[in-house]
C-alpha positions as CSV (number, residue, x, y, z in Angstrom):
1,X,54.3,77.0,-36.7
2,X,52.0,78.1,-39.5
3,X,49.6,75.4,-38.4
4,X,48.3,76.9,-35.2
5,X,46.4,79.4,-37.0
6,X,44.7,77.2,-39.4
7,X,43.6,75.1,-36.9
8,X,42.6,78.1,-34.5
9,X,40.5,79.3,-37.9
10,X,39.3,76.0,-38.3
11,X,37.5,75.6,-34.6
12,X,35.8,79.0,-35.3
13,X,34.6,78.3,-38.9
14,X,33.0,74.9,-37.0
15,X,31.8,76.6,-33.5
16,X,29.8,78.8,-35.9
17,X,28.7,76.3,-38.1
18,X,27.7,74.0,-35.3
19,X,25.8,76.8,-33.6
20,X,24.0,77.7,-36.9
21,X,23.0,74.0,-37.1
22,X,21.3,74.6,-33.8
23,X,19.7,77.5,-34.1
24,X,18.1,76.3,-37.6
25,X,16.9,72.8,-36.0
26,X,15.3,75.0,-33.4
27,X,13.6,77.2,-35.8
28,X,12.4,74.6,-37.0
29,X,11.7,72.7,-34.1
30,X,9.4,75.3,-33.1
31,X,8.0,75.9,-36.0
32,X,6.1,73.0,-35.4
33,X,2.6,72.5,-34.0
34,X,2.4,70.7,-30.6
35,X,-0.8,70.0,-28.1
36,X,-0.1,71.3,-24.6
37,X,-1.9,71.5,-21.1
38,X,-1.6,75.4,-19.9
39,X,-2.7,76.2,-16.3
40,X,-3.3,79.6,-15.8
41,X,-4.4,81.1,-13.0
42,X,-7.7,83.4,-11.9
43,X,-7.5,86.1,-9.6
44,X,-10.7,86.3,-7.8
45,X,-11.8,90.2,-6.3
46,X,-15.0,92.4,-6.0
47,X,-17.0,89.6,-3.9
48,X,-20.7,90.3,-3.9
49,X,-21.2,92.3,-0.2
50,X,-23.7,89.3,0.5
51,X,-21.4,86.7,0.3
52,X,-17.7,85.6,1.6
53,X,-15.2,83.9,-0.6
54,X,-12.6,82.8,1.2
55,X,-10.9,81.7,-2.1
56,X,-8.6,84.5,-3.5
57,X,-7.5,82.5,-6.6
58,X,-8.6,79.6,-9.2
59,X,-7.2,77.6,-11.3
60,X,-8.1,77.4,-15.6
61,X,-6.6,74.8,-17.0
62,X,-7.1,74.1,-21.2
63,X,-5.5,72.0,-24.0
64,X,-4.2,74.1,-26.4
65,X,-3.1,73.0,-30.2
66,X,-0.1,75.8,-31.4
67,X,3.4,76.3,-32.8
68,X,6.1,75.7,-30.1
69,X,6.8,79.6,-30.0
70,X,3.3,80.1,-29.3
71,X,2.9,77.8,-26.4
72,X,6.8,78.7,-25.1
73,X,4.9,82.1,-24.9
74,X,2.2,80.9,-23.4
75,X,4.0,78.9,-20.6
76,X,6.9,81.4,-19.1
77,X,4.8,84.5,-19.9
78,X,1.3,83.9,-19.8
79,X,-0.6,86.6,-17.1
80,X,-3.5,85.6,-14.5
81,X,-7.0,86.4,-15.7
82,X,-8.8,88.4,-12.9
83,X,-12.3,87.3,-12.3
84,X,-15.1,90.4,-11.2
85,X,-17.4,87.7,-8.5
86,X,-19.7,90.5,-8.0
87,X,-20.7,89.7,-12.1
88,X,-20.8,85.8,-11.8
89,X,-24.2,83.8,-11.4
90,X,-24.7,81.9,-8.1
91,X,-26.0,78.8,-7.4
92,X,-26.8,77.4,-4.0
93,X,-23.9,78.0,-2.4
94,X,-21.5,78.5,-5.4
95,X,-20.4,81.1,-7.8
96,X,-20.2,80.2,-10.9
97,X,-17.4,81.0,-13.6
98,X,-18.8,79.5,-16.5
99,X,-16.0,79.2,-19.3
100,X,-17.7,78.8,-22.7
101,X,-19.4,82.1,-21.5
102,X,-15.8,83.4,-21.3
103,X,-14.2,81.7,-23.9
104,X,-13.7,84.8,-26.1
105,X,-12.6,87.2,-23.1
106,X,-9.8,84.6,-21.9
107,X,-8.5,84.1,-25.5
108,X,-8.2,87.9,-26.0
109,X,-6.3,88.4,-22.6
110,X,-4.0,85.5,-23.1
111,X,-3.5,86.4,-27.0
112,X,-4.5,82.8,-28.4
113,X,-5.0,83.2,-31.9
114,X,-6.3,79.5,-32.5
115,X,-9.7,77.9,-32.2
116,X,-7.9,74.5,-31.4
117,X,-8.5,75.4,-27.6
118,X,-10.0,72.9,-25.4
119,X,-11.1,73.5,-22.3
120,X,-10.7,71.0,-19.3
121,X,-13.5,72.1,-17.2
122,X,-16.8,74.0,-18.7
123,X,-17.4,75.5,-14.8
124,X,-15.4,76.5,-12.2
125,X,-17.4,76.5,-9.0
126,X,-16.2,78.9,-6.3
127,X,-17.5,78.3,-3.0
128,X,-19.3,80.8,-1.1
129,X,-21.0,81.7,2.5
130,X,-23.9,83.7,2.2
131,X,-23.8,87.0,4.6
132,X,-26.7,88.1,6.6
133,X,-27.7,91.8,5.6
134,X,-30.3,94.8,7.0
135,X,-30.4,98.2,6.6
136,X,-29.1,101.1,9.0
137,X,-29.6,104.9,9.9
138,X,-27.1,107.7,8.1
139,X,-26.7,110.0,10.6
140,X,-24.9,113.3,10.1
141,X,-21.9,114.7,11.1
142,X,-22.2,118.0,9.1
143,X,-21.7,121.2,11.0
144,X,-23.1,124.4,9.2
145,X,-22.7,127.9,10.2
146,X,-24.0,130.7,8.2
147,X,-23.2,134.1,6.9
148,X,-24.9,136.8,8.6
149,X,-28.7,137.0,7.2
150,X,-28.8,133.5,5.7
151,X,-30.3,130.6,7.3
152,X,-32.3,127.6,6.3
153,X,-36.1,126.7,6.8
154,X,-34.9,122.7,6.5
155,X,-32.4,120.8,8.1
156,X,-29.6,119.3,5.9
157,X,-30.8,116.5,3.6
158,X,-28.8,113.4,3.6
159,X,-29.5,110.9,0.3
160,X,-29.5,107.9,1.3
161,X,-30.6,108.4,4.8
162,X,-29.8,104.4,5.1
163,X,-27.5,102.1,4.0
164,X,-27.3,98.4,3.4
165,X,-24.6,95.9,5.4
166,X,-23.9,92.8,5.3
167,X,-21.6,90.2,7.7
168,X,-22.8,87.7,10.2
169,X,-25.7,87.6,12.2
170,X,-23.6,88.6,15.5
171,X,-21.5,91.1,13.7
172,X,-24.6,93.1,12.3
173,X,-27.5,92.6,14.9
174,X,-26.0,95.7,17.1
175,X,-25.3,98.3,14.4
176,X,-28.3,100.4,14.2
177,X,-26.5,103.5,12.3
178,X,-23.8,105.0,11.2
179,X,-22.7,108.7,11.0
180,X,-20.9,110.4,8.5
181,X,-17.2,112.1,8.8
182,X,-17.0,114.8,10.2
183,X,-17.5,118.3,8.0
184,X,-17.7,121.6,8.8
185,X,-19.5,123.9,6.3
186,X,-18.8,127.4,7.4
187,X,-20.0,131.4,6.3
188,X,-22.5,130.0,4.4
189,X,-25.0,131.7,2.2
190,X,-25.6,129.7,-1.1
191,X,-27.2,126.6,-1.6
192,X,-24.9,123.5,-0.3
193,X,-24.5,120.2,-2.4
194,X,-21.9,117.5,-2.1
195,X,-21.0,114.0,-0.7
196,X,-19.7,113.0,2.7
197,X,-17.6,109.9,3.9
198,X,-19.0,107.5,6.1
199,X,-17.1,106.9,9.0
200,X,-16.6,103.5,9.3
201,X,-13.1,103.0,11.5
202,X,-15.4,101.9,14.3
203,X,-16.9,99.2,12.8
204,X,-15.2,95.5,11.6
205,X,-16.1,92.4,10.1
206,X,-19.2,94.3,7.8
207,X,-19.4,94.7,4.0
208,X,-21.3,98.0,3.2
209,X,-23.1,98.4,0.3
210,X,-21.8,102.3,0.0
211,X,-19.1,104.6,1.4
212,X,-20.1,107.4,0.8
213,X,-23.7,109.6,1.2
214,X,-25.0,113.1,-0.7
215,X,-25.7,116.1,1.4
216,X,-28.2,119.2,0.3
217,X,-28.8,122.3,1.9
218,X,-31.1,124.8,0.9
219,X,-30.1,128.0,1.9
220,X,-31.8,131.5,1.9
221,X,-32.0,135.1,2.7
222,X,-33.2,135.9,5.9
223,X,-34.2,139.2,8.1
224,X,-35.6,139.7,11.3
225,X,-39.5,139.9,11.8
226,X,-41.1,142.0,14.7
227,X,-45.2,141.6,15.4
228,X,-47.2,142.8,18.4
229,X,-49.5,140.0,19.7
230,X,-52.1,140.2,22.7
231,X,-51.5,138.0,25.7
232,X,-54.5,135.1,26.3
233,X,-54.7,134.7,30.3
234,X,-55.7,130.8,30.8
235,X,-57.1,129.0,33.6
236,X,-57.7,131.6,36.0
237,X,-59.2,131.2,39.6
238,X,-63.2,131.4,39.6
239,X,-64.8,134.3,40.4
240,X,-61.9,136.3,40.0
241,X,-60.6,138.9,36.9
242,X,-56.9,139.1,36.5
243,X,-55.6,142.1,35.2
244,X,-52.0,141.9,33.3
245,X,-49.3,144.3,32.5
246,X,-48.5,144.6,29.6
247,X,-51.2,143.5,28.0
248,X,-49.2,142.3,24.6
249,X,-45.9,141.1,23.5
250,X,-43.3,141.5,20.8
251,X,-42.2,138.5,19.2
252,X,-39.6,138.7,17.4
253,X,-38.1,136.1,14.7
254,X,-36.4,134.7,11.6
255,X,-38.0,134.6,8.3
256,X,-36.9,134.1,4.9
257,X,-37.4,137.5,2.9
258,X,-39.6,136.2,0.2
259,X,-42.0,134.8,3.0
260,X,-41.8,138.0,5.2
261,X,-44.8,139.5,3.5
262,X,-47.0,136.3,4.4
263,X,-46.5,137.0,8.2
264,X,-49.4,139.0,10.3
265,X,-49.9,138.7,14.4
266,X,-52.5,136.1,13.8
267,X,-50.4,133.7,13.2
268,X,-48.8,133.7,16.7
269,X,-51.0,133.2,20.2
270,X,-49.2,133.6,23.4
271,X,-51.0,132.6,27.0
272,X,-49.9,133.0,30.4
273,X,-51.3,130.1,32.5
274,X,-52.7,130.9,36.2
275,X,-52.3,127.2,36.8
276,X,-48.6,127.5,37.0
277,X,-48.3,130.2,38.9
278,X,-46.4,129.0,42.6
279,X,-47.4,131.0,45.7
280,X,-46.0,134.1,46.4
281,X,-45.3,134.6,42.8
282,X,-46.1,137.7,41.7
283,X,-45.9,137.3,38.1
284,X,-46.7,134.9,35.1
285,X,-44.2,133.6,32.7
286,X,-45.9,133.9,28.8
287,X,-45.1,131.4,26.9
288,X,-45.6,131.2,22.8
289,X,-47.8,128.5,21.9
290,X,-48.7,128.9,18.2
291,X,-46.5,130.1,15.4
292,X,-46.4,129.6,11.9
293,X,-43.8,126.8,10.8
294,X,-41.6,128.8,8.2
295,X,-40.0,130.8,10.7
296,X,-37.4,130.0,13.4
297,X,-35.7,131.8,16.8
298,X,-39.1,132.9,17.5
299,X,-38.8,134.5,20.9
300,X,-40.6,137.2,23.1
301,X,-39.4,140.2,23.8
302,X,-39.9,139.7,28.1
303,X,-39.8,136.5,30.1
304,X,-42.2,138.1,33.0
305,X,-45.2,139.3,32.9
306,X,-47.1,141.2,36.4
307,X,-50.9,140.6,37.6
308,X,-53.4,141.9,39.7
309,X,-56.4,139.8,40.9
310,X,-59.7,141.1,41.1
311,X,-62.7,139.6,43.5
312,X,-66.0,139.6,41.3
């Protein structure tokens, strides 16, 4: 009976032995240097908007000299290298990924310590399809109201007021321009600067250049300007004078406050014209044909004005 122990101690004194044995011949196994083919591969993104790559991934494929924990490393762990297109040279109808150029940048990312590295290929050649491209109008979608008083003498600036795209030929040749997201820009009485969307859910199969557009406003205080002006009667019949009543107009309009000073009545000239006048009418409508350009909602302050005709 005492045996059954012994030999019970015996199988585990050999089971660790044996695995000991292993796990040294291994070591040392590995320890060793070996040559090995490693294919790893290249994720290709960020095409160049004038071109279409169908390809989304490559193949690199080099010889590499290392210990067998090294390559073991490199085979069940090693991660893809991602290529940027949009930084590659081209050729005729290729992009090129030149690998001595990138020889430092893959070791890094792979963690290859070594300089026994050989390549299999010195260029990988990714095929292309070059994309027609023109430019197009920005057009805005920017809605501004402003605070009471404030207003602008320019409209909103939009930077770039055009864009580049690029597709095919058929895809392109209709698109003329493209308008921004909507915005709305509301009580407002400081200057305005930002960037704006561009809305581009309505159009497919086109690579755009940019997605987004500035916007500028300049924005100022603004009062109300009144100046009396003297109505011009034009075209009247011959031999006749035409009397009117009144005689002037108010106009009446918006002005920035540090250009208020600059206005006088010379500035504006309001006519009445005979020549429009239908029969039976017994009045002319004045109309305000000169004004100076750094004001706006210029108006008058009547839409009718009476007449009397006089037989030289």
């Amino acid at each position: 009976m005492s045996k059954i122990p012994f030999k019970r101690k015996n199988l585990k004194a050999f089971s660790f032995f044996l695995v000991f044995a292993v796990f040294i011949w291994l070591i040392v196994q590995f320890s060793k240097d070996y040559e090995q083919t490693i294919s790893v591969p290249l994720i290709l993104e960020n095409s160049p908007k004038d071109k279409l790559v169908e390809k989304k991934q490559e193949v690199l494929r080099f010889s590499v000299q290392e210990n067998g924990f090294s390559l073991a490393w490199l085979k069940l762990f090693n991660s893809s290298i991602k290529v940027d297109l949009e930084n590659l040279p081209a050729s005729k109808s290729n992009l090129l990924y030149i690998i001595p150029q990138q020889k430092d940048s893959i070791k890094q990312i792979l963690n290859i310590k070594t300089n026994n590295i050989r390549f299999l290929e010195d260029t990988i050649a990714i095929p292309f399809l070059q994309k027609s491209t023109k430019k197009i109008a920005v057009k805005s979608s920017i809605k501004v109201s402003y605070a009471p008083g404030y207003s602008s003498q320019k409209p909103l600036a939009i930077l770039p007021d055009s864009i580049k795209i690029s597709g095919s030929i058929k895809n392109i040749d209709t698109i003329s321009e493209i308008f921004t997201e909507e915005l709305n820009l509301k009580n407002i009485k400081a200057d305005q600067k930002g960037s704006v969307a561009l809305d581009t859910t309505t159009i497919s199969q086109v690579s755009f250049y940019r997605t987004k557009v500035d916007y500028t406003l300049d924005v100022e205080k603004f009062t109300e300007g009144r100046v009396e002006v003297p109505i011009e009667v034009i075209n009247n019949p011959e031999n006749t004078d035409i009397s009117i009543f009144p005689k002037k107009v108010v106009v009446i309009f918006s002005v920035s406050l540090k250009d208020f000073e600059l206005i006088s009545k010379n500035d504006f000239s309001v006519i009445c014209d005979f020549s429009e006048i239908e029969k039976e009418q017994n009045f002319i409508i004045p109309k305000l044909i000169k004004q100076p350009k750094f004001i706006s909602d210029a108006r008058l302050n009547i839409n009718k004005v009476q007449f009397i005709i006089k037989r030289k």
